[in-house]
Legacy VTK file of the C-alpha trace (Angstrom):
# vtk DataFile Version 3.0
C-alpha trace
ASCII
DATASET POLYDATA
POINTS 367 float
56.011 90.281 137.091
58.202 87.021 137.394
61.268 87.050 138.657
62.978 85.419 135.815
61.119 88.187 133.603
63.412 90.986 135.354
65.928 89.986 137.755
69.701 89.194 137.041
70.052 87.156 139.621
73.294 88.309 141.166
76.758 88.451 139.050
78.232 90.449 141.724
75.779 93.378 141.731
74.919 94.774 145.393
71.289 94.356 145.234
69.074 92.439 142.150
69.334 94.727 138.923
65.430 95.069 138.080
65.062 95.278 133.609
63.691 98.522 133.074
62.123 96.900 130.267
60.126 94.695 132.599
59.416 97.593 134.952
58.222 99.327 131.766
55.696 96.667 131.175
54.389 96.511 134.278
53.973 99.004 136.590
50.683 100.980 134.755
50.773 105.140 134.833
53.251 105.169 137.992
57.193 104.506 137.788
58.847 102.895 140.959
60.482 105.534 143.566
64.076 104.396 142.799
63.838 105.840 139.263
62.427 109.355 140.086
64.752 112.009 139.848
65.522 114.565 142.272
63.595 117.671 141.628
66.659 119.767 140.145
67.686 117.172 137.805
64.073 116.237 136.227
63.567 117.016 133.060
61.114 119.385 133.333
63.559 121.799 136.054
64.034 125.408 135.551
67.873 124.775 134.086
65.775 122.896 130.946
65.970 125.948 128.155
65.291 124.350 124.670
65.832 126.555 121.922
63.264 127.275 119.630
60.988 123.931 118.510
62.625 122.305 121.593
66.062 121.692 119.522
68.796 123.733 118.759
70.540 123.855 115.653
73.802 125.549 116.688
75.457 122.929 117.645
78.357 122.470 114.830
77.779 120.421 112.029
81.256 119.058 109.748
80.930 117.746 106.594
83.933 115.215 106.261
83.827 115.345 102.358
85.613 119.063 102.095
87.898 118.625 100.042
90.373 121.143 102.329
90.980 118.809 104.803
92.725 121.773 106.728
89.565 123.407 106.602
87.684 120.107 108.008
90.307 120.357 110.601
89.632 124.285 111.707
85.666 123.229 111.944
86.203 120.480 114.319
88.425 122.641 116.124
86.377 125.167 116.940
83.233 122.983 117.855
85.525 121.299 120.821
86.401 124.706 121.864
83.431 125.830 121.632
80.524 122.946 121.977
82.546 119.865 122.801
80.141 118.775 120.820
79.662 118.142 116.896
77.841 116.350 114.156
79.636 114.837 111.546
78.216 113.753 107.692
79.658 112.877 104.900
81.881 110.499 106.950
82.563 106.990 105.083
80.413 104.795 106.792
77.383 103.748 104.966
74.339 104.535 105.900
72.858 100.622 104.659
75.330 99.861 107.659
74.297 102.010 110.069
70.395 101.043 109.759
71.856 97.038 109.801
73.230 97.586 113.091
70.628 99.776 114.694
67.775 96.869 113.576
70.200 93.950 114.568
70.143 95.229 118.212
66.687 96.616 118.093
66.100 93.345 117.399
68.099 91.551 120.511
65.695 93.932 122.564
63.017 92.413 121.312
64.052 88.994 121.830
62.336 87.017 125.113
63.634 87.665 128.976
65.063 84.218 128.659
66.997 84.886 126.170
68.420 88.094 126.843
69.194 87.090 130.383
71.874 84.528 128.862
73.746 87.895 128.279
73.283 89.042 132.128
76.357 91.297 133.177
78.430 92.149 136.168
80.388 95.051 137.534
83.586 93.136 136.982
83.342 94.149 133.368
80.252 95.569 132.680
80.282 93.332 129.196
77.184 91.987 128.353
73.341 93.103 129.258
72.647 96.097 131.808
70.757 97.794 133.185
72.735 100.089 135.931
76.267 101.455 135.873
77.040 102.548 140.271
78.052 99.493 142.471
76.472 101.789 145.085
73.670 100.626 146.901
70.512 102.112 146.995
69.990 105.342 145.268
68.332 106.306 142.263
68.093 104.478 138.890
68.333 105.141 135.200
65.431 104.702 132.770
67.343 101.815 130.498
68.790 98.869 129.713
71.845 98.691 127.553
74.194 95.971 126.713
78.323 96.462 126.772
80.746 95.386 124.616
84.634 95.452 123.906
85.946 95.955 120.681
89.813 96.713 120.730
91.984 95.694 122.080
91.703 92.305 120.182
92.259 90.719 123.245
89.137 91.565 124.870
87.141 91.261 121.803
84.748 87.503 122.255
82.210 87.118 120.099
80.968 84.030 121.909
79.557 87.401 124.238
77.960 89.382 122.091
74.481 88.061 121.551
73.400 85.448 118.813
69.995 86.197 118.031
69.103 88.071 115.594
71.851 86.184 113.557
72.584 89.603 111.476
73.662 91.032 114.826
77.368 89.759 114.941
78.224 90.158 111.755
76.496 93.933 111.592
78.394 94.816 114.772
81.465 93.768 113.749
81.614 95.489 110.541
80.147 98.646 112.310
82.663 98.283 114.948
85.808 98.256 112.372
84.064 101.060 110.143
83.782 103.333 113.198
87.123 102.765 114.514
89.135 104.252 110.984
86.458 106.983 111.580
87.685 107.532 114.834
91.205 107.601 113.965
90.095 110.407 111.121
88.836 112.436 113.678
91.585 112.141 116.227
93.783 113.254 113.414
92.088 116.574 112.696
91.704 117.195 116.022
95.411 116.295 117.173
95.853 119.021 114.102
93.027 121.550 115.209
95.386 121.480 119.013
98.437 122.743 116.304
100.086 119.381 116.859
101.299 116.661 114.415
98.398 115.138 112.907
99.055 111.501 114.484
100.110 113.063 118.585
96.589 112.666 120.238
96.654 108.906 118.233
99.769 108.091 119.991
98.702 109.447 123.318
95.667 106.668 123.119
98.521 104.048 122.191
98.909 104.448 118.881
96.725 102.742 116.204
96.071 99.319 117.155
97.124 99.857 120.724
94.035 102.072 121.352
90.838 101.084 123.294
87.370 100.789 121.953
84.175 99.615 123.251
80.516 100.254 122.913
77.394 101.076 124.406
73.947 99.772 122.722
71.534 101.574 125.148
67.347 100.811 125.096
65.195 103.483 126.296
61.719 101.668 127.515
58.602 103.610 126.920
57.576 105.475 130.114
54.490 106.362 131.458
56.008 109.648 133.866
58.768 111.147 131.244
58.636 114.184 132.924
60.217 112.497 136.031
63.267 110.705 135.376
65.770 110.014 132.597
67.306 107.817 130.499
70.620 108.596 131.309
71.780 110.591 134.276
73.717 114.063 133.394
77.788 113.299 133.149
80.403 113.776 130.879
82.244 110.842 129.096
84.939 109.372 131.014
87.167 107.960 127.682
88.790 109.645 124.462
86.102 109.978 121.685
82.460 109.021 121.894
80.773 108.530 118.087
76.780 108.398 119.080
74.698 106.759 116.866
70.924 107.983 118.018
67.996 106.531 116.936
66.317 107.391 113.668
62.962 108.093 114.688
62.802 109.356 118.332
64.939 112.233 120.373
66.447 112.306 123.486
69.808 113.327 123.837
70.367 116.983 125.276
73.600 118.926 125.934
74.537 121.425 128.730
75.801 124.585 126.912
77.985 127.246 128.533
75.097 129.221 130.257
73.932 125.943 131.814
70.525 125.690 130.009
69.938 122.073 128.907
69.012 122.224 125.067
67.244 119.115 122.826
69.871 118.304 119.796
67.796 117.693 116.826
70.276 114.912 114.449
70.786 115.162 111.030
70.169 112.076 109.485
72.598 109.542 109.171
75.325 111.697 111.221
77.018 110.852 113.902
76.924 112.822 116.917
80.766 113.310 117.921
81.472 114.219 121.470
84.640 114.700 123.605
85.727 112.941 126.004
87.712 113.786 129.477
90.554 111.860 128.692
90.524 114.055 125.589
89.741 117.356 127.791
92.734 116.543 130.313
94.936 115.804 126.989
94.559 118.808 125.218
94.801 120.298 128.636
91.066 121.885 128.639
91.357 123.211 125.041
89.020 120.480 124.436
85.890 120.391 126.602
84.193 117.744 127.446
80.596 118.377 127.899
77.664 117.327 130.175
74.811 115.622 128.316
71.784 113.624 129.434
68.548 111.831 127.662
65.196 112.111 127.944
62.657 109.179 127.750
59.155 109.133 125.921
56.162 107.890 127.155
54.774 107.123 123.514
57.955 105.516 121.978
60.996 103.357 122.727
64.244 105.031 122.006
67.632 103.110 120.645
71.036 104.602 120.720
74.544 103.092 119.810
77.554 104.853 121.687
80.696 104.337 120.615
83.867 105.020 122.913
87.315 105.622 121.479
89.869 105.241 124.411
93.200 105.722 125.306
94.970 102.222 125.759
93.490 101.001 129.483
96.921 101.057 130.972
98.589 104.294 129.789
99.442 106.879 132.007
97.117 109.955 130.311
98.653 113.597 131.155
97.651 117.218 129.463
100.767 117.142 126.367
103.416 119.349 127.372
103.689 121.128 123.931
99.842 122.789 125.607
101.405 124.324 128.766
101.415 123.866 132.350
99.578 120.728 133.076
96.037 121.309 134.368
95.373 118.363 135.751
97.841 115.068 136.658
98.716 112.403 135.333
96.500 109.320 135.479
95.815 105.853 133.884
92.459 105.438 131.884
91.327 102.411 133.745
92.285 104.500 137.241
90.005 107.092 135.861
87.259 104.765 135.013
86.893 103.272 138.036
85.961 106.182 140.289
82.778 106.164 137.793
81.794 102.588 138.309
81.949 103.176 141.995
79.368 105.729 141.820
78.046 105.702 138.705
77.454 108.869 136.221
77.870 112.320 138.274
78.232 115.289 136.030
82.078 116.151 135.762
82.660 115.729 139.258
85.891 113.375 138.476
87.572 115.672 136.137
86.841 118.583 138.763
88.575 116.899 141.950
91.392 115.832 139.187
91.627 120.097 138.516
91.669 120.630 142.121
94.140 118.255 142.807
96.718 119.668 140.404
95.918 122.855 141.505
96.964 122.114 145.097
100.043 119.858 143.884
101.267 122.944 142.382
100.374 125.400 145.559
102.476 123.296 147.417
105.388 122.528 145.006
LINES 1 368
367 0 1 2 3 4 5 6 7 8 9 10 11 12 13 14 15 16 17 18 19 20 21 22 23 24 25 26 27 28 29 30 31 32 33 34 35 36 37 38 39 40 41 42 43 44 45 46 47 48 49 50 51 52 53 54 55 56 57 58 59 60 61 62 63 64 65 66 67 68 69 70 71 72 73 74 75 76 77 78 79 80 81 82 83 84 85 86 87 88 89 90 91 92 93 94 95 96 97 98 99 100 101 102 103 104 105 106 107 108 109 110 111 112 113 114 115 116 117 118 119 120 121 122 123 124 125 126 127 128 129 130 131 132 133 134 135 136 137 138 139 140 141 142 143 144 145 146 147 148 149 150 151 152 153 154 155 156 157 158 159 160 161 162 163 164 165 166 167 168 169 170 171 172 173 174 175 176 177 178 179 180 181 182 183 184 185 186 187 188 189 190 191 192 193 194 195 196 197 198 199 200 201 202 203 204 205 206 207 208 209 210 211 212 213 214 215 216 217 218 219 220 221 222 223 224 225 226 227 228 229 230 231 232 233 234 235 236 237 238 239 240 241 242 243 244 245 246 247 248 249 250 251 252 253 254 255 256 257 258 259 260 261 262 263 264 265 266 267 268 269 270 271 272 273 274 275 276 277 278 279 280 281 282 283 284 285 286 287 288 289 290 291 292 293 294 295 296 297 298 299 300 301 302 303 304 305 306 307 308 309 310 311 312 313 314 315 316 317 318 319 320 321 322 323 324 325 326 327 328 329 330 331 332 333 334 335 336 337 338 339 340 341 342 343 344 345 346 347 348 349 350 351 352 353 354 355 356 357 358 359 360 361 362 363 364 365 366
């Protein structure tokens, strides 16, 4: 394996990121050490209870195209109280679009090291092509590569790095990116409605429209010859708003934590999106909202594509429970102060938004 094959060869990192891709081609029936999981968060551990079929169909499902919009409202409402975690269909965005931008990046995948490596990213901004989230050194590793991107503000938006080959994938991504954004704004709506607010509160907590955040995630899932020992993604909650998952057609992975811990397989509806909160939405609604713990599995027959899409609150913004949802739960704190304490270390359950709790809690001991 050649070094230019797999190595970024610095950009600020504290050791050289390794391409899981390249590891994938490489290293026969055995993965590397630094990717195996700790026993009690394989896989394959005692706290893994898929329902029936290995899936579970529970989790809520919201067709957008009701024509009682309060009634669309009252269903999303009671799968982030509930689940914190929801499929939508029926929601404007058309499916010819979402298989354009799944192929386009399947396709940037595919392209050679060399050229993919053009895209290499650092911890200063994470934009650009990945393959670990920590600055921490040592430790264990994720099982895939992704590539980061900003969409809103405008500001932060540069084509010139998002990739050029395929030469559909620019275009595709920008069109996705505006499509999902009014989706997003839909949702926050129903959901700022859902909390018994005005229908436009959560929207102005992020900013207001056009002063909002939004970014995305196109993560690649290798094929891996010991499935059973690490993941694709470590278990954590999402540190932003509003995260619109776009999973891959063909292959599953993604599982969620439900409330009696078990870890369950969801099995998505085609052309859906998978809609999950947030913390910054959990610490806005003041824990009406939950978000949830979720984690993905890798294959060792297939590679896996998934396009995550996070709706933010504006970077800057100080981001407190509202007061209209009683006494605050947790205090008041800036998205990008949030976000930091998860590059640091990387993904770790909900162990931010739990020191946040604990914090209030002793604020308010002592006041």
């Amino acid at each position: 394996m050649s070094s230019s094959s797999c190595f970024n060869g610095g950009a600020g990192w504290p050791e050289p990121v390794v391409r899981v891709q390249a590891v994938s081609d490489t290293c026969g029936e055995t993965i590397p050490e630094r990717y195996v999981k700790p026993p009690s968060e394989r896989p394959t551990s005692s706290s893994s209870q898929p329902g029936p079929g290995g899936n579970n169909n529970d989790i809520p499902v919201v067709d957008m195209s009701m024509p009682d919009a309060a009634e669309t409202a009252r269903a999303m409402d009671a799968a982030c109280r509930e689940w914190g975690f929801f499929q939508v269909v029926n929601h404007g965005v058309r499916p010819e679009l979402l298989r354009r931008a799944r192929a386009s990046w399947r396709g940037f995948f595919r392209q050679p090291a060399s050229v993919r490596e053009r895209y290499a990213n650092s911890p200063a901004t994470y934009e650009g092509y990945g393959s670990r989230l920590g600055t921490a050194k040592g430790g264990h590793l994720d099982w895939g590569d992704y590539y980061f991107l900003h969409l809103l503000p405008p500001a932060l938006k540069s084509h010139h790095k998002w990739p050029s080959l395929p030469s559909t994938l620019r275009e595709a991504t920008e069109e996705y990116g505006e499509e999902v954004v009014k989706l997003c704004r839909r949702v926050t709506r129903m959901l700022s409605e859902g909390l018994g607010l005005d229908g436009g509160r959560l929207q102005a907590a992020f900013g207001g429209e056009g002063g909002e955040g939004a970014c995305m995630r196109v993560n690649f899932y290798p094929r891996c010859p010991q499935p059973e020992l690490t993941l694709g993604v470590a278990a954590h909650s999402d540190p932003g708003g509003l995260t619109m998952l776009l999973v891959d057609d063909h292959v599953r992975g993604l599982q969620v934590r439900n409330k009696d811990g078990h870890w369950i397989t969801v099995d998505p509806v085609p052309d859906a999106f998978i809609v999950n909160v947030g913390d910054q939405i959990q610490v806005l609604s003041n824990a009406a909202y939950k978000s949830v713990e979720h984690r993905v599995t890798v294959s060792a027959a297939e590679e896996r594509l998934s396009l995550a899409f996070f709706y933010n609150p504006r970077s800057d913004l100080p981001v407190a429970p509202m007061p209209e949802l009683g006494p605050p739960l947790y205090p008041e704190m800036t998205f990008d102060e949030y976000r930091a304490h998860i590059r640091r270390r990387g993904l770790s359950g909900k162990a931010q938004l739990q020191a946040l709790q604990t914090a209030a809690r002793s604020a308010r001991a002592a006041s």
